[in-house]
C-alpha positions in Angstrom: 97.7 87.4 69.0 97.5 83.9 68.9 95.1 83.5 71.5 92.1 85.2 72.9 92.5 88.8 74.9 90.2 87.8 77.4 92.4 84.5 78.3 95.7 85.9 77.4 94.7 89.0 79.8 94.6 86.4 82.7 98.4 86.8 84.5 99.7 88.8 81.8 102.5 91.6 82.7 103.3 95.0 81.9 106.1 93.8 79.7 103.9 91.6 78.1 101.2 94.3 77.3 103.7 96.7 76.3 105.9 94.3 74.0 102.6 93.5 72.3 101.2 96.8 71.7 105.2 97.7 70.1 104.8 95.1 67.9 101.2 96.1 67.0 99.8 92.3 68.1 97.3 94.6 71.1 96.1 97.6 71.1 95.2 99.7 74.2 91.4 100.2 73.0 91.3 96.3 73.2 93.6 95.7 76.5 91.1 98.7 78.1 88.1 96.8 76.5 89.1 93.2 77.8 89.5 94.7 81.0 85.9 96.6 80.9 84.2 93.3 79.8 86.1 91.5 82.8 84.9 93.5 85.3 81.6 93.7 84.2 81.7 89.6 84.1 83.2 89.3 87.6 83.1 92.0 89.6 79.4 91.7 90.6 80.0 89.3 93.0 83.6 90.4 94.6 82.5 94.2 94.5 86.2 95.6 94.4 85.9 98.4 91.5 83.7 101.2 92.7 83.2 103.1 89.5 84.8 102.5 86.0 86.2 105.2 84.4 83.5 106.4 81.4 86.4 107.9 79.6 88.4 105.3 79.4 88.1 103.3 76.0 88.5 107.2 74.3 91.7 107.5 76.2 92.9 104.3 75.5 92.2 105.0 71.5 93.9 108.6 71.8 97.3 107.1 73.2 97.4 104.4 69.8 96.7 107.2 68.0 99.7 109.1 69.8 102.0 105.6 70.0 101.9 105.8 66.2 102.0 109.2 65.2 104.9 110.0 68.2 105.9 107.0 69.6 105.3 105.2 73.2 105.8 107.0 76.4 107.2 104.7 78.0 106.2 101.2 79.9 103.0 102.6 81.0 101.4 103.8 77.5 98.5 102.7 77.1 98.5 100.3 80.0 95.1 100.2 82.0 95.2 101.0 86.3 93.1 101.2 88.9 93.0 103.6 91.7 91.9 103.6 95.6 88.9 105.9 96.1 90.5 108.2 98.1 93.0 109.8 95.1 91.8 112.8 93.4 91.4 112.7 90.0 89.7 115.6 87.8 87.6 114.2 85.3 83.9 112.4 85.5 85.1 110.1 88.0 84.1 111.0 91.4 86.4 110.6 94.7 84.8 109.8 98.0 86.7 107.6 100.2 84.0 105.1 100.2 81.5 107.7 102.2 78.0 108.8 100.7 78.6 112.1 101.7 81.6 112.2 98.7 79.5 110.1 96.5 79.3 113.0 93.7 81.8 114.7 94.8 84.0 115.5 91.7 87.8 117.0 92.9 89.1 120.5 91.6 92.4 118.9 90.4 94.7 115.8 90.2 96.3 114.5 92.9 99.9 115.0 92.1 100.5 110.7 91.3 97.4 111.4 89.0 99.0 113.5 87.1 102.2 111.5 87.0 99.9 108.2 85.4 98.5 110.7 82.9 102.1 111.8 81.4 103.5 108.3 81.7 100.1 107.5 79.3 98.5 105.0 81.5 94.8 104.4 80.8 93.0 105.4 84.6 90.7 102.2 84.1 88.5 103.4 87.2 88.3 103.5 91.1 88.2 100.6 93.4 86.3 100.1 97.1 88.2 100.4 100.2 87.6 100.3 103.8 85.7 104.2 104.1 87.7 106.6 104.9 90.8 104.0 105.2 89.2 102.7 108.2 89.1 105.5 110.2 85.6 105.8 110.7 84.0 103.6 112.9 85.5 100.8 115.8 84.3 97.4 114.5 83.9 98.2 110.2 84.7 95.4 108.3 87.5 95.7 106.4 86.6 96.3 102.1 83.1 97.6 103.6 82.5 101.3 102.3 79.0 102.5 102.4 78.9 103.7 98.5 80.7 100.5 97.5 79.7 97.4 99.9 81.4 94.8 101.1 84.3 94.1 98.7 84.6 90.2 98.7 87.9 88.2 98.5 88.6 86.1 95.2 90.0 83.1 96.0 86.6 82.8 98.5 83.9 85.0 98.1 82.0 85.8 101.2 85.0 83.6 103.4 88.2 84.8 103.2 89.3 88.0 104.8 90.1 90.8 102.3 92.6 92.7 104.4 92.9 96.3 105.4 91.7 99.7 103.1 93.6 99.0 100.3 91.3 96.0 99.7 89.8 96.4 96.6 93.0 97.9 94.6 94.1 94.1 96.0 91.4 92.1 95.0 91.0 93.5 91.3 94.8 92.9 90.7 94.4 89.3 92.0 91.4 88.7 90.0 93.2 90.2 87.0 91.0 93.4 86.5 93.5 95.7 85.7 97.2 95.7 85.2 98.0 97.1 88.5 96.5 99.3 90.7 97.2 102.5 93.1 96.5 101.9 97.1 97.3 103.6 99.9 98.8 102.7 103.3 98.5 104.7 106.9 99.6 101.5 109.0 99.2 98.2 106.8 96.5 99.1 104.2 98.5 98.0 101.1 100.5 95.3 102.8 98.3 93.5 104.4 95.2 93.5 101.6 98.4 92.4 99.4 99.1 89.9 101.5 95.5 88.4 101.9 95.2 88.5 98.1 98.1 87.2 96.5 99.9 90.1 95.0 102.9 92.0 95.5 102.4 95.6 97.2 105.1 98.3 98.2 104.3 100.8 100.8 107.2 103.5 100.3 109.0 105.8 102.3 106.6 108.4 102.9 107.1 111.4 101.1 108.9 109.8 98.5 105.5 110.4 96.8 103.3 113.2 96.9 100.4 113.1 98.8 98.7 115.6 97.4 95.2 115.2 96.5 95.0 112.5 98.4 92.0 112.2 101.0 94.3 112.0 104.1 94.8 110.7 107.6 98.1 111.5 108.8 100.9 113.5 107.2 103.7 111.5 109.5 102.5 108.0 108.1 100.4 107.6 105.0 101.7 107.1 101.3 100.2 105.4 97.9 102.0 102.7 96.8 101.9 99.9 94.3 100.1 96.6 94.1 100.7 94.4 91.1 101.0 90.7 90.5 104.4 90.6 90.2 107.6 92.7 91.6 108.6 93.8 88.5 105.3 95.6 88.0 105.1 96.9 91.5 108.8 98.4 90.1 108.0 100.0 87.2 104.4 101.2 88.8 107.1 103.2 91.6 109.5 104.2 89.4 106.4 106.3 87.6 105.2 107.5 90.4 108.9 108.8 91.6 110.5 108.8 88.3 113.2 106.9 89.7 114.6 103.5 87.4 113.3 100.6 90.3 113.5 98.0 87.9 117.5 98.1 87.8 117.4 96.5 91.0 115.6 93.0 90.1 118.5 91.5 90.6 117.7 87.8 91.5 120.8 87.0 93.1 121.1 89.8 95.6 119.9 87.2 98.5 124.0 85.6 98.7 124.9 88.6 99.8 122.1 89.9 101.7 121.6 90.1 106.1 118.5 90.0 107.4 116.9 90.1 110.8 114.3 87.6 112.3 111.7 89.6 115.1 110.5 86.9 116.7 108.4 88.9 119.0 106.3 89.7 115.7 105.7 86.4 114.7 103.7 85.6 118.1 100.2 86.1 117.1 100.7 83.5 114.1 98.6 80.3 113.8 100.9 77.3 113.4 100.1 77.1 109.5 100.8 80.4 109.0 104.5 80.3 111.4 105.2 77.5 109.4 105.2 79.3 106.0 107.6 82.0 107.5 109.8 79.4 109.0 109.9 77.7 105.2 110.7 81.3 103.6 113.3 81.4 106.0 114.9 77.8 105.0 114.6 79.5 101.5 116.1 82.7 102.2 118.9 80.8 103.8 119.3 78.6 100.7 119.3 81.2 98.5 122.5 82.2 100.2 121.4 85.1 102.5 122.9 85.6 106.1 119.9 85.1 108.9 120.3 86.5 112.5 117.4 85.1 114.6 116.3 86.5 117.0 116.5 90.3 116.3 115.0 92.5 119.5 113.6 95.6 119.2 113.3 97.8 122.1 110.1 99.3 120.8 108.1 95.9 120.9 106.2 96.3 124.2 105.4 100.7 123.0 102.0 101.7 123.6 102.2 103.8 120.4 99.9 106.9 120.8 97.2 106.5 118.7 95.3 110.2 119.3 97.9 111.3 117.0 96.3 109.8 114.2 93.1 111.7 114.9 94.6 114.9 115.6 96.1 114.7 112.2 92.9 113.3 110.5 90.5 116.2 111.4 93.3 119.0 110.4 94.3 116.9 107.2 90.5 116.2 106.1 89.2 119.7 107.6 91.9 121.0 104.9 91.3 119.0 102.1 87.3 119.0 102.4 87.6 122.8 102.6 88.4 123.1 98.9 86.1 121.2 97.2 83.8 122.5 94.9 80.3 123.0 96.4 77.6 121.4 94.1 73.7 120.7 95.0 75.1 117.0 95.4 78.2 117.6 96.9 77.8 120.2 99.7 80.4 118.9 102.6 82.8 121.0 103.7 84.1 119.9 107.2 84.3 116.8 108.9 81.9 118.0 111.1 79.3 118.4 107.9 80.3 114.5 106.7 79.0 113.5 110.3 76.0 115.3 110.1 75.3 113.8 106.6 75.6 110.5 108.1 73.6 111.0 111.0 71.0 112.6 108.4 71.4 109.5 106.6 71.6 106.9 109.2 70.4 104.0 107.6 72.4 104.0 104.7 75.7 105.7 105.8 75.8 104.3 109.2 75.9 100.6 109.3 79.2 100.5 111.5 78.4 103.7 113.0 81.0 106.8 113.1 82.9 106.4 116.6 86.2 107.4 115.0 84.9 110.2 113.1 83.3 111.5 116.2 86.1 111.3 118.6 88.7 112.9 116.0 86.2 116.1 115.8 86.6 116.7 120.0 90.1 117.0 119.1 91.5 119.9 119.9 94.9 120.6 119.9 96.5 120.8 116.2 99.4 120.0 114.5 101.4 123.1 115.1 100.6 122.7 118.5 104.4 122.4 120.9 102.5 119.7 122.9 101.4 117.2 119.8 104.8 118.1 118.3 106.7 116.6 121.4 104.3 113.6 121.5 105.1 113.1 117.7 108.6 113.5 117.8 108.9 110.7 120.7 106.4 108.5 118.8 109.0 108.8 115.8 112.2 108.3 118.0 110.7 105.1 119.5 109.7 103.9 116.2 112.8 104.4 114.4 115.4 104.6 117.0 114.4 102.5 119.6 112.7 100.2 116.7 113.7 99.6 112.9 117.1 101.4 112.9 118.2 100.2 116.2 117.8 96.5 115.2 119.5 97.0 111.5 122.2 98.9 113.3 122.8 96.8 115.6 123.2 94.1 113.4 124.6 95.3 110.3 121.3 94.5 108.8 119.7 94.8 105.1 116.2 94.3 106.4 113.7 92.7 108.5 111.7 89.6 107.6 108.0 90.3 108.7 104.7 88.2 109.0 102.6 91.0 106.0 99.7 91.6 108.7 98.5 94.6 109.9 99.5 94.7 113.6 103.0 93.7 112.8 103.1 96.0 110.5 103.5 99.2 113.5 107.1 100.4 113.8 107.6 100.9 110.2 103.9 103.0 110.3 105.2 105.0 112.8 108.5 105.6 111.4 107.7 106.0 108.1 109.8 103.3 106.5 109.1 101.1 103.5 107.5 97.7 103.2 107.5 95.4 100.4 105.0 91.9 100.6 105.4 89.0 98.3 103.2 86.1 98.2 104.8 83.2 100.1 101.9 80.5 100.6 98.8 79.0 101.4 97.2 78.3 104.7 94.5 76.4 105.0 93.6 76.9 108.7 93.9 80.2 110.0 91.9 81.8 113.3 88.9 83.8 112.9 89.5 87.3 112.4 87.1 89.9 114.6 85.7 90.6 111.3 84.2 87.4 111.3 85.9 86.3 107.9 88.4 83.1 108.5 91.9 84.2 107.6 92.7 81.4 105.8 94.2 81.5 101.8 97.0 83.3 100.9 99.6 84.7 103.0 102.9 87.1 102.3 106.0 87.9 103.8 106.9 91.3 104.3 110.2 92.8 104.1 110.8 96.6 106.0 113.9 98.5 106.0 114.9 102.0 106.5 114.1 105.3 105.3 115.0 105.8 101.2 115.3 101.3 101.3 113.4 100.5 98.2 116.2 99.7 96.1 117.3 96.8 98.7 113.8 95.6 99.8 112.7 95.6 95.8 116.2 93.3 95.7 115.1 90.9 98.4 111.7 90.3 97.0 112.6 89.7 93.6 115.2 87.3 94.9 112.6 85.4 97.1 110.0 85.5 94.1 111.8 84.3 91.4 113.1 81.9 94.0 109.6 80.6 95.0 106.7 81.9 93.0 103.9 81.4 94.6 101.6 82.9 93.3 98.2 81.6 91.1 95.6 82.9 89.8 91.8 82.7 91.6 89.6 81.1 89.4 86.7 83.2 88.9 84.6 81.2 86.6 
């Protein structure tokens, strides 16, 4: 290669990696190495990679030994990834959700998307901080704040900028080019909105159009992985592994002149002025680009008080479940989430800095999941969401999607449904309110796209149209 790894690494694609290693210009031993050394440089002071993967220069030289002897894989051989803490994966990595009490906990098996990385021959590069237990552990936690990680810190300002919801550090080490993409997961905003905040592109899919298995849970009615890259072609090709459906057919950067979509005013209420002006500009460009607008789309969900003791219903059966089959070493004894709160009460200064209020209130919980009174309360939940919310307004308009501000609370209806998000960077702001987690939330802001159940295919469309249209995106400079 022409120029250095460690600069040419900066921005580079999948494409790029993969053309490069065909042609034998890279290898995956270097790319994994460039990566290693960049994190080590950088990652000190933003604190978004919680562990590197010991294995992973061996790996990396095993699949250019296989890419010669057999051939490539496929557009993830030999490509490094990160993934959020809370995905299983058998080998000397450990999975802990961010909590001490996990800290050398090392799982049984692969969570199912694991296994799928393996046999596409991506290079698990290592695992990145998050919000503990994706936020649902204490009222008031900063979000990117586990105990066994820290405080993960934003890129484009360390220390200033807010970081976004769990998914944060899988965000911030794809924005400051530490991997090629990375894995997060999303109950109600966790990869849009840390996507968002960052500068990348991040899908939240259709839940159960990937397998949550081995993945530390919250609820089975909302959460999913889902991609975050730096560009949406990445983001496709990361979902099409992880489904083994072809997403990258549908980058079609001209789908916008035939595309309708809905304006929900009532979610763009909350915005600071900067920040309603960049939606009102991707609106001028979605419009130029050809596609049909219809402002102002009503929901008759807006005003739900959605019920919330769901979640924590669902998160002590889910965690009770998955805790329950871990192996039990001297260092890694929990079994229940009633012995992760006694851990943390037993290590109070350390594991407690935010307290455990959530964890605590999910334990008195007491009616379960098979229960006919939580599965009336879920099933009207679902109805309002979907039918009284993100069906109803496509419907009713003859609607490809909604345009969203990518922020958590406006993120609710397609939570609660389900449905599938896709956020693409859109533009700067450089005022923006304070948030309650005392960071400002000013920098980078996305737009958010949400459709129907089994929508990828149109919302991957509709960002690739807007992003080749705009591209907003640049790099932070670290240095």
């Amino acid at each position: 290669m022409n120029v250095e790894l460690e600069q040419w690494i900066i921005e580079a694609d999948i494409g790029s990696m993969k053309l490069a290693m065909e042609k034998g210009d890279l290898s995956s031993e270097r790319l994994t190495g460039a990566y290693l050394k960049r994190i080590k440089k950088f990652d000190g002071k933003l604190r978004s990679v919680l562990e590197v993967n010991p294995d992973a220069i061996e790996i990396a030289r095993e699949l250019d030994r296989e890419r010669i002897e057999k051939g490539s894989r496929g557009s993830l051989h030999g490509i490094p990834i990160l993934l959020k803490d809370n995905i299983a994966t058998k080998d000397r990595m450990h999975t802990s959700a961010g909590s001490l009490a996990l800290a050398e906990s090392i799982a049984a098996a692969d969570a199912a998307l694991v296994e799928q990385l393996r046999l596409a021959g991506a290079v698990l590069l290592g695992k990145t901080n998050m919000t503990e237990w994706a936020n649902f552990m204490a009222n008031g936690m900063w979000s990117g704040y586990s105990a066994r990680g820290g405080q993960t810190l934003h890129p484009y300002g360390p220390g200033e900028l807010f970081v976004g919801g769990s998914s944060s550090g899988s965000a911030v080490a794809v924005s400051a080019n530490l991997a090629a993409a990375a894995i997060g997961t999303e109950t109600d905003g966790s990869i849009i909105e840390p996507a968002s905040q960052n500068m990348v592109v991040g899908i939240k899919p259709t839940v159960d159009l990937i397998s949550r298995s081995g993945i530390i849970p919250i609820s089975h009615r909302q959460d999913t992985a889902g991609p975050i890259a730096r560009t949406v072609t990445d983001a496709a090709i990361l979902l099409g592994t992880l489904t083994e459906i072809d997403y990258t057919r549908y980058l079609d950067a001209m789908y916008l002149k035939q595309a309708r979509i809905g304006i929900p005013r009532f979610y763009y209420r909350r915005l600071h002025k900067e920040r309603l002006a960049i939606m009102e500009e991707a609106i001028a460009i979605l419009k130029e680009q050809g596609a049909t607008i219809i402002d102002d789309v009503k929901l008759p969900c807006e005003d739900a008080e959605w019920d919330h003791e769901l979640l924590a219903i669902e998160f002590k059966q889910g965690v009770n479940a998955y805790l329950s089959a871990l192996p039990i070493t001297p260092d890694a004894s929990v079994s229940s989430l009633r012995d992760v709160i006694a851990f943390n009460k037993e290590h109070a200064e350390a594991a407690l800095k935010y307290g455990q209020g959530v964890l605590e209130w999910s334990e008195t919980m007491t009616l379960t999941t098979d229960d006919p009174a939580y599965l009336a309360r879920a099933a009207l939940t679902k109805e309002r969401a979907r039918g009284q919310g993100i069906d109803y307004a496509l419907n009713e308009h003859q609607l490809d999607a909604l345009l969203l501000p990518a922020m958590h609370d406006e993120q609710d209806p397609a939570a609660i449904a389900g449905y599938p998000l896709i956020t693409v960077p859109a533009g700067w702001s450089e005022k923006g309110y304070r948030h309650p987690n005392d960071f400002s939330t000013r920098g980078p802001f996305g737009i958010a796209f949400a459709g129907t159940a089994s929508s990828e295919p149109t919302l991957i469309r509709l960002a690739y149209s807007f992003e080749q249209a705009t591209k907003r995106r640049f790099p932070p400079d670290l240095e």
